[in-house]
C-alpha positions as CSV (number, residue, x, y, z in Angstrom):
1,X,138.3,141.7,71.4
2,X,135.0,140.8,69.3
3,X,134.1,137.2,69.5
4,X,135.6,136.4,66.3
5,X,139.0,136.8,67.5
6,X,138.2,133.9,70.4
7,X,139.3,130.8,69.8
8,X,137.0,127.4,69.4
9,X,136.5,124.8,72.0
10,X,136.2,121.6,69.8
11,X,135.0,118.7,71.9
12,X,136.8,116.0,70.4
13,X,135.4,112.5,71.0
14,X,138.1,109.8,70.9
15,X,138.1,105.7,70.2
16,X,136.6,103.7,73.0
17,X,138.4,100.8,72.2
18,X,139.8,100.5,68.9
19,X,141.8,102.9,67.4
20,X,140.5,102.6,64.0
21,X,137.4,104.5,65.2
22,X,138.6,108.2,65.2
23,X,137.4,110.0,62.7
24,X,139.2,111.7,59.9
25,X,137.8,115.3,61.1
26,X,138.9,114.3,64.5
27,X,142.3,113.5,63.5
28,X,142.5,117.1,61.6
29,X,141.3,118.7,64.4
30,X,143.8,117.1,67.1
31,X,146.7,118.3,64.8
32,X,145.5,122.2,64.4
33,X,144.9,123.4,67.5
34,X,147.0,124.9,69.5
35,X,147.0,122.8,72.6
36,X,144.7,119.6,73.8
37,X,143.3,119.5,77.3
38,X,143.0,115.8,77.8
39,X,141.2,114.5,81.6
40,X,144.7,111.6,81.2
41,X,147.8,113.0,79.1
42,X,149.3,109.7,80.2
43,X,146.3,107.9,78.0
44,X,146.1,110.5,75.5
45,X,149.9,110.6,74.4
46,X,149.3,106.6,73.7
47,X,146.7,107.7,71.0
48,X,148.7,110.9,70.1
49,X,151.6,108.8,69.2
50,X,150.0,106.1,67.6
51,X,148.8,108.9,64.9
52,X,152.3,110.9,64.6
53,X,150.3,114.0,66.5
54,X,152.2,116.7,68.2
55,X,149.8,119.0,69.6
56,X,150.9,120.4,73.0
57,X,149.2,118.3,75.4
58,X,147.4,119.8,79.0
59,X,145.6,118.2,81.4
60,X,142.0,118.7,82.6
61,X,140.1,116.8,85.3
62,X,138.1,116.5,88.0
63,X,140.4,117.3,90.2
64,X,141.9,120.3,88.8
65,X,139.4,121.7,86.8
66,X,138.6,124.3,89.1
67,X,142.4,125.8,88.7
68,X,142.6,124.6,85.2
69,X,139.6,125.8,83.6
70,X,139.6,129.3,83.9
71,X,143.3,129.6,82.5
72,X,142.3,127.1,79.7
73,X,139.2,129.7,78.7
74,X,142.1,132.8,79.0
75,X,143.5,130.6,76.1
76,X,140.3,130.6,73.9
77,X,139.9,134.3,75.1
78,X,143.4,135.2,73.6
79,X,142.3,133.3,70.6
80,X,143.9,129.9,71.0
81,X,142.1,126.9,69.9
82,X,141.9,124.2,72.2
83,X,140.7,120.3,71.8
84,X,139.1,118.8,74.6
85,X,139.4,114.8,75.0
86,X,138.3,112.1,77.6
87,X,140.1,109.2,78.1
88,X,137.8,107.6,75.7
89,X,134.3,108.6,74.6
90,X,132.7,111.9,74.1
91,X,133.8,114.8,76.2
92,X,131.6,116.7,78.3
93,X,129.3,113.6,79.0
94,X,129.3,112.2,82.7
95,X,133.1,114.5,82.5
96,X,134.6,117.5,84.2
97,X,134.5,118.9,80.3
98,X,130.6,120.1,81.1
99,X,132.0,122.5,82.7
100,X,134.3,123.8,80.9
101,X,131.6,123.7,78.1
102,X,129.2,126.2,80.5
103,X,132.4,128.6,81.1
104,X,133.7,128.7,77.7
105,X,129.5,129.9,76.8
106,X,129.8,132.4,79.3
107,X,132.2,133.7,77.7
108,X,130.7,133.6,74.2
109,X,133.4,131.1,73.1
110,X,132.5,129.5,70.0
111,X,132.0,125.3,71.2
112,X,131.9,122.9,68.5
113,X,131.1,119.2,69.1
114,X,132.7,116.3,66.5
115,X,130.2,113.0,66.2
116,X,132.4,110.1,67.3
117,X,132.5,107.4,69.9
118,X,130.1,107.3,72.8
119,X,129.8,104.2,75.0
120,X,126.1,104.8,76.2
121,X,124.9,104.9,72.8
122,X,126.8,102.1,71.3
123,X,125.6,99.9,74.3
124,X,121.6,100.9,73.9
125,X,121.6,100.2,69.9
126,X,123.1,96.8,70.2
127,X,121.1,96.2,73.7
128,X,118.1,94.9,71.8
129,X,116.0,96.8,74.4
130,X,113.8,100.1,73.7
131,X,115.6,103.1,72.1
132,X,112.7,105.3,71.6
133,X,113.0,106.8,75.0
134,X,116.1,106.6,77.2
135,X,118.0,108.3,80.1
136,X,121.9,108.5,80.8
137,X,122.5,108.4,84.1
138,X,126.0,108.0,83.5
139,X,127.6,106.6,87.5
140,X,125.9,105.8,90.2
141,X,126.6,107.4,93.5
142,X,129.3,105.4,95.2
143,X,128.2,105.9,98.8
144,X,125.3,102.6,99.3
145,X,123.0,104.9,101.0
146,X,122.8,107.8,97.9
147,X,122.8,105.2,95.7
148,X,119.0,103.6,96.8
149,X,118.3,106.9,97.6
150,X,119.2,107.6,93.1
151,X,117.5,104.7,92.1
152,X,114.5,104.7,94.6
153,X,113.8,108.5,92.5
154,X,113.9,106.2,88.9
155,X,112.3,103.5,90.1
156,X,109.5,104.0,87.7
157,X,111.0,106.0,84.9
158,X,109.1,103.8,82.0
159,X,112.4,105.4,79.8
160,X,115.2,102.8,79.0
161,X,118.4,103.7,81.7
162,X,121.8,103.3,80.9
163,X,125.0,103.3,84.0
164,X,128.3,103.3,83.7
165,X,130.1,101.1,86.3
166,X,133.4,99.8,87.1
167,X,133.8,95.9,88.0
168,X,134.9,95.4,91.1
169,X,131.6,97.4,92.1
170,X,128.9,95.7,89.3
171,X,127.8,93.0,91.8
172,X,127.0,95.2,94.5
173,X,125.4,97.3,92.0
174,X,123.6,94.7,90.3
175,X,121.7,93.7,93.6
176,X,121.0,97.1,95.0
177,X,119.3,97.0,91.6
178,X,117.7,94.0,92.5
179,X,116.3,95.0,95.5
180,X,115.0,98.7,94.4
181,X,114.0,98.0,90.5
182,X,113.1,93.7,90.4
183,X,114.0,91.4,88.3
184,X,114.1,93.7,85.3
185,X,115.5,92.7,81.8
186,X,119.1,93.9,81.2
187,X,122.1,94.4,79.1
188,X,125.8,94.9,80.1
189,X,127.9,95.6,77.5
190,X,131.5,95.2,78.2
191,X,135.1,96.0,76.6
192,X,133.1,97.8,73.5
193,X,134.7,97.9,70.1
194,X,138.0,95.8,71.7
195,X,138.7,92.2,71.5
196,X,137.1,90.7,73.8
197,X,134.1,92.7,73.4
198,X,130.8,91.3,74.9
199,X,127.3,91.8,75.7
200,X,125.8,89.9,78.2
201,X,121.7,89.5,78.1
202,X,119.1,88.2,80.2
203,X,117.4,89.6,83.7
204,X,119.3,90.9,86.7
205,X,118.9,88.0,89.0
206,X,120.2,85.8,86.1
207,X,123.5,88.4,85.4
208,X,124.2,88.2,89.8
209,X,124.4,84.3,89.9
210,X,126.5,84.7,86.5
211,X,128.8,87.4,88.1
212,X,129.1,85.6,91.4
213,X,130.3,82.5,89.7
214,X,133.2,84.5,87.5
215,X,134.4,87.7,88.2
216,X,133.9,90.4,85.5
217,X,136.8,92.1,83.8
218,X,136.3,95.8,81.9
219,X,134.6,98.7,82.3
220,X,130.9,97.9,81.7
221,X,128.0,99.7,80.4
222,X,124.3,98.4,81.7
223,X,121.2,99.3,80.0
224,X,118.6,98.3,81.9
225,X,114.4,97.9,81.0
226,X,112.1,100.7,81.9
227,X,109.2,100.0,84.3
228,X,106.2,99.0,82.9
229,X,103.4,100.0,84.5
230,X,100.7,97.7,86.2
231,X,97.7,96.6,84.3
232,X,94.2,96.5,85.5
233,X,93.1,92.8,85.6
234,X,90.9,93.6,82.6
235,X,94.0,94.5,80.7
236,X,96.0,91.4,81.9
237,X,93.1,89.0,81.0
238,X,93.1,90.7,77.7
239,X,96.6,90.1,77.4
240,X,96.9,86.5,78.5
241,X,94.1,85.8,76.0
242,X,95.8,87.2,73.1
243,X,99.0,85.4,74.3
244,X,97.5,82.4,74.7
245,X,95.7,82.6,70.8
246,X,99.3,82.8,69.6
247,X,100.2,79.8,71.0
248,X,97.4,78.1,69.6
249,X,98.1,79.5,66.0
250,X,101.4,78.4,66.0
251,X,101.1,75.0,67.6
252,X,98.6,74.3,65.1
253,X,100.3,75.4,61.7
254,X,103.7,73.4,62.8
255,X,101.1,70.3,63.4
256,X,99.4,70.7,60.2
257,X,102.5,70.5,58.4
258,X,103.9,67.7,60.1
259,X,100.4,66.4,57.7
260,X,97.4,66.4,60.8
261,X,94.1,67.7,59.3
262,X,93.1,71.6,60.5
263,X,90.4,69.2,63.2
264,X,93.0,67.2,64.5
265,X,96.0,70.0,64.8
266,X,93.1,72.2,66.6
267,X,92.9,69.5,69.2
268,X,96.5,68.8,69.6
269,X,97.0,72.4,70.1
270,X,94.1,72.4,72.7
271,X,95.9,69.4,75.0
272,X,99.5,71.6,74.6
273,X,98.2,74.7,75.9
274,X,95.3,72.8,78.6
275,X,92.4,74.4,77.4
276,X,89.2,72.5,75.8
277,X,89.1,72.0,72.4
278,X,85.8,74.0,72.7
279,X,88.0,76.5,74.5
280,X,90.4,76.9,71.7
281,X,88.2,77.1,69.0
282,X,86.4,80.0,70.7
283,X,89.4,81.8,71.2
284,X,90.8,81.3,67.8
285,X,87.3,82.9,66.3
286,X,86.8,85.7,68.7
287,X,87.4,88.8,66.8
């Protein structure tokens, strides 16, 4: 059989949260193949039925895939197209369905992936941390031990990270990375795209005393600062310097329009911050 007669492997990505955000393509897909191998057919027939789909539904997981998969690739062998689906998200992404993916190469089956829902993503563009550079390091080991051992690796990774975690486990979670990473900035977005959807800012310390006080409901996604390396002390001076010349610029234009003279805003500026007026004028005019 030339590998034109296989069948396609068409990672499906399906609605995190709210149903409305499957794509039409998605939807097409779902109702032409010839079977869907979803990780929960009791979760997928929900969203099956919601869109009048009757695709022939399978299931693929962890725990089976090593039976399952090689009987799903006969399928795409024999020239079968088959849909694969996570309970929500992107397949193949912190799923059994990468390895699926690596079989169904090996056997020159044609894979196509469909843009859709991915919690990782949606978490890190709304985080309002940095997105040039980031790592998915999907879950965490579960055993403590592995999971210092994980994060004691990362510790320094200057890349934006982004877990998955499940909330009876976030607090424990939250100070291991305490304890291993510092009081770092963070993000944890929770119930994305659903009603009660929420993103929850500030540093880690601030998120455990917030966590202890009310237990959190919903799988959560935590995107979490890089490290940031040290700076010499010429480099911190430098920065202090330039931090503290913003404060003066600023105290000084909201004084001069509350109608002080440039004179008398410069030295009201000077008491704020605790530096001379001398001081602040020399580090207003250093280039």
């Amino acid at each position: 059989m030339s590998d034109s007669d296989k069948g396609v492997l068409y990672l499906c990505p399906t609605p995190i949260g709210n149903l409305d955000d499957i794509t039409f393509r998605a939807l097409n897909v779902l109702k032409e193949v010839d079977l869907i191998a979803a990780e929960d057919t009791r979760v997928t027939i929900k969203l099956l039925n919601h869109f009048e789909i009757k695709t022939p539904l399978t299931s693929y997981h962890e725990h089976n895939k090593i039976s399952k998969g090689p009987k799903l690739i006969n399928m795409l062998n024999e020239g079968k197209n088959i849909a694969l689906v996570t309970d929500a998200g992107t397949p193949a992404l912190s799923d059994p369905g990468e390895d699926l993916v690596q079989d169904a190469i090996k056997e020159k089956i044609k894979v196509v992936p469909l843009p859709g829902a991915a919690a990782a993503v949606c978490a890190l563009v709304a985080s309002g941390l940095s997105t040039r550079r980031f790592a998915f390091e999907g879950f965490l080991p579960l055993k403590q031990k592995e999971k210092r051992e994980f994060l004691t690796k990362i510790v320094e990774d200057e890349r934006t990270l982004i877990f998955y975690e499940a909330p009876h486990r976030i607090v424990k979670t939250l100070k291991t990375l305490f304890d291993i990473f510092g009081n770092r900035k963070i993000v944890i977005a929770r119930e994305m795209t659903k009603i009660h959807e929420e993103f929850i800012r500030g540093t880690i310390g601030e998120i455990i005393e917030r966590f202890e006080a009310s237990t959190p409901k919903g799988e959560m996604v935590l995107v979490v600062e890089g490290f940031t390396p040290c700076k010499s002390p010429s480099e911190s001076a430098k920065a202090d310097e330039d931090e503290l010349k913003a404060s003066l610029q600023s105290i000084i234009k909201e004084e001069m329009s509350k109608g002080f003279t440039k004179n008398q805003a410069l030295k009201r500026a000077a008491k704020q911050v605790g530096v001379s007026r001398n001081e602040a004028y020399e580090i207003l005019i250093e280039k």
